[in-house]
C-alpha positions in Angstrom: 0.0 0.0 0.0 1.2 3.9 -0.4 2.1 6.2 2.2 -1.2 8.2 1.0 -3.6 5.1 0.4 -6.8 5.8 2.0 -6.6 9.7 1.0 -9.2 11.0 -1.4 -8.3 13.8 -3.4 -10.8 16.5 -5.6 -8.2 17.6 -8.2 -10.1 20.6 -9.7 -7.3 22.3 -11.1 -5.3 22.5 -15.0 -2.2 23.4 -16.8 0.7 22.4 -14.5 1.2 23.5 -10.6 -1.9 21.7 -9.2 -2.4 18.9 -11.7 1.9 18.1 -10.9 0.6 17.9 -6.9 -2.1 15.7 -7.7 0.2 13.6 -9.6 2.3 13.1 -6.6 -0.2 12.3 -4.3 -1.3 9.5 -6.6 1.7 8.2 -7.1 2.0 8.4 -2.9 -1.5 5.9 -3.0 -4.1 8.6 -3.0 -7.5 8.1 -4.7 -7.2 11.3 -6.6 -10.4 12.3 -9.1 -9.6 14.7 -11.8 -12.8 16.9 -12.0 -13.2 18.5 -16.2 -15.1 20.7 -18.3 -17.2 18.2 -20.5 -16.0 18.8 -24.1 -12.5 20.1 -23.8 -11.4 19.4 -20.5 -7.6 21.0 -18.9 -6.2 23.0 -21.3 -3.3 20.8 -21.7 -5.4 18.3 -23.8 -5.2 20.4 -26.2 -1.2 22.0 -26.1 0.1 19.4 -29.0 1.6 18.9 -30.7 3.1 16.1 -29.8 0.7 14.0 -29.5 1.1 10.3 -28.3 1.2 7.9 -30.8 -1.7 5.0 -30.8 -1.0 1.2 -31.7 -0.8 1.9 -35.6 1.7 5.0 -35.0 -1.0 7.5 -35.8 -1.8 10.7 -33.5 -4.3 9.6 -30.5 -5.2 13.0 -29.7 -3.8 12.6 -26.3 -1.4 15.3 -25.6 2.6 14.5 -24.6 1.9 17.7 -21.9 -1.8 16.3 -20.3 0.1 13.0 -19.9 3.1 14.5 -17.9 0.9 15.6 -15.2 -1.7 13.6 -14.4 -1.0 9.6 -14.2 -3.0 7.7 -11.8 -6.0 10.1 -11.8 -9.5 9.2 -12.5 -11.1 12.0 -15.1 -14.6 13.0 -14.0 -16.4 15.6 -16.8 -18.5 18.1 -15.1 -20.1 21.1 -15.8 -19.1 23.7 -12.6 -21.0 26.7 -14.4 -24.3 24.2 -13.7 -26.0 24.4 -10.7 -26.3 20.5 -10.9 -22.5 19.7 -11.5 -22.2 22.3 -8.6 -23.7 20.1 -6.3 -22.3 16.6 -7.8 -18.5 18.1 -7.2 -19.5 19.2 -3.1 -21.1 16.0 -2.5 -17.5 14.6 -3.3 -15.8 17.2 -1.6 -17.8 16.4 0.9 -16.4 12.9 0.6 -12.6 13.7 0.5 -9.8 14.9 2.2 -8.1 17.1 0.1 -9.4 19.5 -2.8 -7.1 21.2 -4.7 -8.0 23.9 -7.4 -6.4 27.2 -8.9 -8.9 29.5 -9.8 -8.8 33.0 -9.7 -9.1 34.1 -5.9 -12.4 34.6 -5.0 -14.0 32.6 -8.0 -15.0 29.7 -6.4 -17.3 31.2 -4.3 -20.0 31.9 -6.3 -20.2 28.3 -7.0 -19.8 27.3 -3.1 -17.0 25.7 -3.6 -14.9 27.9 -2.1 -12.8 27.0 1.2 -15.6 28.4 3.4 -18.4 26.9 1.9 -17.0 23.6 1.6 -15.7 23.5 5.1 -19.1 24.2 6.8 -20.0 21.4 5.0 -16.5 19.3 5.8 -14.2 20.2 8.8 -11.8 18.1 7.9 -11.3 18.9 4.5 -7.7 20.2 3.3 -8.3 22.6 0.8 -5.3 24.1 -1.4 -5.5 26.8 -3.8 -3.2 27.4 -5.9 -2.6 31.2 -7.7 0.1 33.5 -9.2 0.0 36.0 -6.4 -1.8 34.2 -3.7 -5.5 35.5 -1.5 -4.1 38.5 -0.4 -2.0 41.4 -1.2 -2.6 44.2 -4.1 -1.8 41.4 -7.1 -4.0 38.8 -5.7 -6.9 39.3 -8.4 -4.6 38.7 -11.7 -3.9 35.7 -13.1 -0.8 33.8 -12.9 1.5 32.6 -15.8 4.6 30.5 -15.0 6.6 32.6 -17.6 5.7 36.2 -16.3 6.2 35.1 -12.5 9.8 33.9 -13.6 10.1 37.1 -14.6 8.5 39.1 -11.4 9.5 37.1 -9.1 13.5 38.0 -10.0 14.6 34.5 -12.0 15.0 35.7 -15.4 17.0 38.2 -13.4 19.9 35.7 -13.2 19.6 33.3 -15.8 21.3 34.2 -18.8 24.0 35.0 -20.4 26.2 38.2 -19.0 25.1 41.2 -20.7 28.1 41.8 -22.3 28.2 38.9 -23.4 27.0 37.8 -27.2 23.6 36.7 -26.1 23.4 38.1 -22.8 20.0 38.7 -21.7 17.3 37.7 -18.9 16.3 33.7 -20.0 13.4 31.7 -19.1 14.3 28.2 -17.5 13.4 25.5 -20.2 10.8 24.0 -18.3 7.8 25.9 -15.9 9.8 25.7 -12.6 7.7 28.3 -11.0 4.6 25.7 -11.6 6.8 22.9 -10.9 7.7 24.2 -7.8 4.9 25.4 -6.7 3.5 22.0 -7.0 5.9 20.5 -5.1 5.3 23.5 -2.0 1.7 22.8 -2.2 2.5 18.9 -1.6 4.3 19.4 1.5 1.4 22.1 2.6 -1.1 19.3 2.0 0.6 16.4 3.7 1.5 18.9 6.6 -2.1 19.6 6.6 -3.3 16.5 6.7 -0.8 15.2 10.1 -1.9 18.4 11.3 -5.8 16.9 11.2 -4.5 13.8 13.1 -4.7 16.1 16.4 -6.4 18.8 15.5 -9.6 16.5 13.6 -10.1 19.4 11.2 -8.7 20.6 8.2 -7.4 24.0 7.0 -7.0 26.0 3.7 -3.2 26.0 1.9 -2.8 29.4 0.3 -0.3 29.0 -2.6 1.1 31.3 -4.8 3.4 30.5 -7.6 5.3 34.3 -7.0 5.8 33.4 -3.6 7.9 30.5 -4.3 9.4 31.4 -7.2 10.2 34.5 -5.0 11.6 31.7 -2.1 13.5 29.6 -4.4 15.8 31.7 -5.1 17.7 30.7 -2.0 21.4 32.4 -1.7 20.7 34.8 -4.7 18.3 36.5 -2.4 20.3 36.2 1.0 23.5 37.5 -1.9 21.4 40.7 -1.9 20.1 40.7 1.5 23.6 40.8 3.2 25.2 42.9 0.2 22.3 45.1 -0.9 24.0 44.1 -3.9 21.8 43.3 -6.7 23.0 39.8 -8.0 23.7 39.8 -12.1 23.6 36.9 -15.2 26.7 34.8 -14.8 25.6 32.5 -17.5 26.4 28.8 -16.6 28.9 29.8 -14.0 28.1 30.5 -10.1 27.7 33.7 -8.3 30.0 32.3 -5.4 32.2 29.2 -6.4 34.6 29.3 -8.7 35.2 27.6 -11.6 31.9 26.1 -11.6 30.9 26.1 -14.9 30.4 25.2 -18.3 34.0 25.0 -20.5 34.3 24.4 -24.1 36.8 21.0 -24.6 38.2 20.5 -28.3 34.8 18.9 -29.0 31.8 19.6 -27.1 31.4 21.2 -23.9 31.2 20.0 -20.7 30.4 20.9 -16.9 32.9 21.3 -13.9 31.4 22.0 -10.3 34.7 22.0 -8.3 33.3 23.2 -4.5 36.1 23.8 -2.3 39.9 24.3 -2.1 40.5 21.0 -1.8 38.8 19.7 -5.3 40.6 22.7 -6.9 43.9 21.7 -5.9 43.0 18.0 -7.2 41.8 19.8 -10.5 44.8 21.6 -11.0 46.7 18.5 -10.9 44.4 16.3 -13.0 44.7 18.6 -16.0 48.2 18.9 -15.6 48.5 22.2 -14.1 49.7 22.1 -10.9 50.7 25.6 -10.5 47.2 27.0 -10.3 46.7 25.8 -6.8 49.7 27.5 -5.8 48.6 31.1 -7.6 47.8 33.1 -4.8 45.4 34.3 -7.2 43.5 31.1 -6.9 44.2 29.2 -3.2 40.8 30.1 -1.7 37.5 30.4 -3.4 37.4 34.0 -2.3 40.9 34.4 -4.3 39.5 32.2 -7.4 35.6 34.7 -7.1 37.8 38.1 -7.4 40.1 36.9 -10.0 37.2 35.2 -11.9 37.9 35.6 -15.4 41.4 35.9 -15.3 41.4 31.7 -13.9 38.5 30.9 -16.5 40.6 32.6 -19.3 43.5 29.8 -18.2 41.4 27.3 -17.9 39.2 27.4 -20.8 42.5 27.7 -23.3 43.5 24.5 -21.5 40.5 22.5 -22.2 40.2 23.1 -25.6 43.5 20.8 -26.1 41.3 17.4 -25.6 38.5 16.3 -25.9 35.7 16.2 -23.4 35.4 12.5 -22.6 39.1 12.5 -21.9 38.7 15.8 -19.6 35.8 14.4 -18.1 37.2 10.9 -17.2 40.5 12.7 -15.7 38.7 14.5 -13.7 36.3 12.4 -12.3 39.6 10.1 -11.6 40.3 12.5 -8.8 36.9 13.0 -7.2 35.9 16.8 -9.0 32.6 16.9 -9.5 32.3 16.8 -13.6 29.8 15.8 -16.4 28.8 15.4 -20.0 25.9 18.1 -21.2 23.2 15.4 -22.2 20.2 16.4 -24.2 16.7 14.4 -23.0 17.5 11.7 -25.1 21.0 10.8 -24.0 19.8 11.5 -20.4 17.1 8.9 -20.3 19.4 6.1 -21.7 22.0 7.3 -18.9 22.3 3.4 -17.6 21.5 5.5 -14.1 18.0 5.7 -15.4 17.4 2.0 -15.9 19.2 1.1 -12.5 16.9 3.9 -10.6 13.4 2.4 -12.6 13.1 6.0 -14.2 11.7 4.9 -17.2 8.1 2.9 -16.2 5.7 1.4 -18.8 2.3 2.2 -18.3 -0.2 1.1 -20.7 -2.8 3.4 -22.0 -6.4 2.8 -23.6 -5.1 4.0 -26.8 -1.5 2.6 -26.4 -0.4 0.0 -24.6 3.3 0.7 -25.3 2.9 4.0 -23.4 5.8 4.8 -20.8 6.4 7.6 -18.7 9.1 9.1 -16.5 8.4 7.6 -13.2 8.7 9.5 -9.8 12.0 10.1 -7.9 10.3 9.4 -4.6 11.9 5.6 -3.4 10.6 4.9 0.1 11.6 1.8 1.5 7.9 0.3 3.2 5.9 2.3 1.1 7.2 2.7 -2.5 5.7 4.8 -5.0 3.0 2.4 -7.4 1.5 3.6 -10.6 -2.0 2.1 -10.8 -3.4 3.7 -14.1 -1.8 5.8 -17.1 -3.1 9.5 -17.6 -7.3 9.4 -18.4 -8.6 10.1 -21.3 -11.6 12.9 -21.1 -14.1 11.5 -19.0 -13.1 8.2 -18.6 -14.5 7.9 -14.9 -17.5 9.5 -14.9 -20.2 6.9 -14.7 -17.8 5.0 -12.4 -16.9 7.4 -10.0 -20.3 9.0 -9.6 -22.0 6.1 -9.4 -19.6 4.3 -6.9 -19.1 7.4 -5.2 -22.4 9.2 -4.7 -24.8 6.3 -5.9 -26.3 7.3 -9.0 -28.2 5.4 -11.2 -27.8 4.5 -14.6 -31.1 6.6 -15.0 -29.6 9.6 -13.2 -26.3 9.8 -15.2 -28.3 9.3 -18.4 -30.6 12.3 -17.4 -27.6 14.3 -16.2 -25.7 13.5 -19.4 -28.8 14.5 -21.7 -28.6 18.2 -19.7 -24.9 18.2 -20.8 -24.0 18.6 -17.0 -21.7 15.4 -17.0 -19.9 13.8 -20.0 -18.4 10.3 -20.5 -15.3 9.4 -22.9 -17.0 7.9 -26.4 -14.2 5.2 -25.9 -16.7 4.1 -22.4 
């Protein structure tokens, strides 16, 4: 059994921060139901392509970015703007232990599905919601975008190139880390929530905001400022405080040295053959090798370029300084690391039983991580869930079905 088994979860939110939670808690052995708008359902059905391929090789329709998100969920299509599929998703709520949504602050309530309402009607539910700025404070009406927050929230700020550099300039991160993050906070909120009911016996609302922890996460850049009052710059693919820690150019490819302390650097010197760095008193402490920066990179980086990278990388290595090969995603998932570590888990889907996906990086020893069910399709759990869940009839789901309040996949 999971960790979370026993816990059931009213996932009412789309995109990426919420449904990346709900994923996690699934994979942790919660029952988690995926409530969606009849017709189209999270926006990310629809953000392809690529598009998983079916048994024949064709397009399925089923979105590469849906599927990241939301394994092991149940998909339950109902209407919220209704006054009947109002009342369908609190008689679950009323049901569950967790609801997680990311409206607009404030929206909810006019549906009475907001934290208030529900919790009249459930003491013990943990409710988190999920925003760009959060429920309070002058930004808490506007919406949230992953890419803007990185940008408010100070990120792009130092992520980049240097500005006078070719290229230099403020740089999104290549994947929606505020979102990602985000997800992960609210996760811990939730769980904390929920040990928190063990001796309490009620639940409590979670108030996450994507700027927040974008705004958190970036650790020692902000405390940087905060001790400095210096405003911390772009240093590319090098570090703020360690030197060299970095990306170098070697005679064929580039590749990655993160050499922490005086000790490594002194191994470095010597593994690359020049033992006379460590001796510089340029570069004997870290705090030498920082102020003379470029002057050491300048050294270094016509030194690398005399060999190739595998040979740099395995010399290094040889001595115990930190040091890697730039992988794209394709190289990194056949790292043999990934098969050893049971990244890569198959999953079959409705429409393709080949599927796999990226599994979780969560290994607990008594209760591992299980994947039960592969991303739904639209609807795939209606009749099921409402009918298992809240009783309804055959005749009932036909009749709410015929009002358009509830949907069913065509594939059920």
């Amino acid at each position: 059994m999971g960790a979370l088994a026993g816990i059931r979860v009213l996932d009412l939110s789309r995109v990426l921060a919420g449904p990346w939670c709900g994923q996690i808690l699934a994979d942790l052995g919660a029952e988690v139901i995926k409530i969606e708008r009849p017709g189209s359902g999270d926006d990310t059905r629809g953000w392809g392509p690529p598009w998983m391929p079916d048994e024949q090789g064709n397009s399925s329709g089923e979105a590469a970015y849906y599927q990241a998100a939301n394994r092991g969920k149940y998909s339950v299509a109902v209407d919220l703007a209704s006054a009947e599929g109002q009342e369908l998703v609190r008689a679950l709520a009323a049901d569950s232990d967790v609801l997680i949504e990311n409206y607009k602050a404030g929206s909810l309530a006019r549906y009475g599905l907001d934290y208030a309402s529900l919790a009249e009607l459930n003491p013990r539910l943990v409710y988190c919601s999920i925003t760009g700025f959060g429920q309070t404070g002058p930004r808490a009406s506007e919406p949230g975008y992953d890419f803007i927050i990185q940008g408010m929230a100070g990120l792009m700020s130092i992520t980049g190139e240097r500005d006078d550099l070719p290229g230099g300039g403020p740089q999104k991160a290549g994947v929606a880390v505020a979102d990602l993050m985000t997800g992960l906070y609210a996760t811990i909120a939730i769980q904390a929530a929920l040990i928190s009911r063990q001796t309490t016996g009620r639940g409590q609302h979670c108030d996450m905001a994507l700027f927040d922890v974008q705004l958190a996460t970036l650790a020692n850049q902000n405390m940087n400022y905060l001790v400095s009052g210096r405003v911390p710059g772009r240093y590319g693919n090098a570090h703020a405080n360690i030197v060299p820690y970095q990306v170098f150019r070697a005679a064929d490819r580039d590749f990655i040295i993160a050499c922490g302390n005086d000790s490594q650097f002194v191994a470095l010197s010597r593994a690359i053959g020049s033992p006379e760095l460590a001796d510089d008193p340029r570069f004997r402490r870290n705090a030498d090798r920082v102020a003379h920066r470029d002057q050491l990179i300048d050294i270094l980086a016509a030194r690398f370029l005399t060999a190739s990278a595998d040979e740099w990388v395995g010399r290094i290595q040889a001595v115990g300084v930190p040091v890697g090969p730039i992988n794209d995603i394709a190289q990194a998932l056949a790292e043999p690391q990934v098969a050893a570590r049971e990244m890569l888990v198959p999953l079959p889907h409705p429409r393709n039983p080949l599927f796999s996906m990226v599994g979780s990086p969560l290994k607990l020893s008594a209760t591992p991580v299980a994947y039960h069910r592969a991303p739904p399709m639209l609807g795939q759990d209606t009749d099921a869930v409402l009918s298992g869940r809240l009783g309804l009839s055959e005749a009932r789901l036909a009749e709410l079905k015929e009002q358009g309040v509830i949907a069913q996949s065509p594939e059920n």
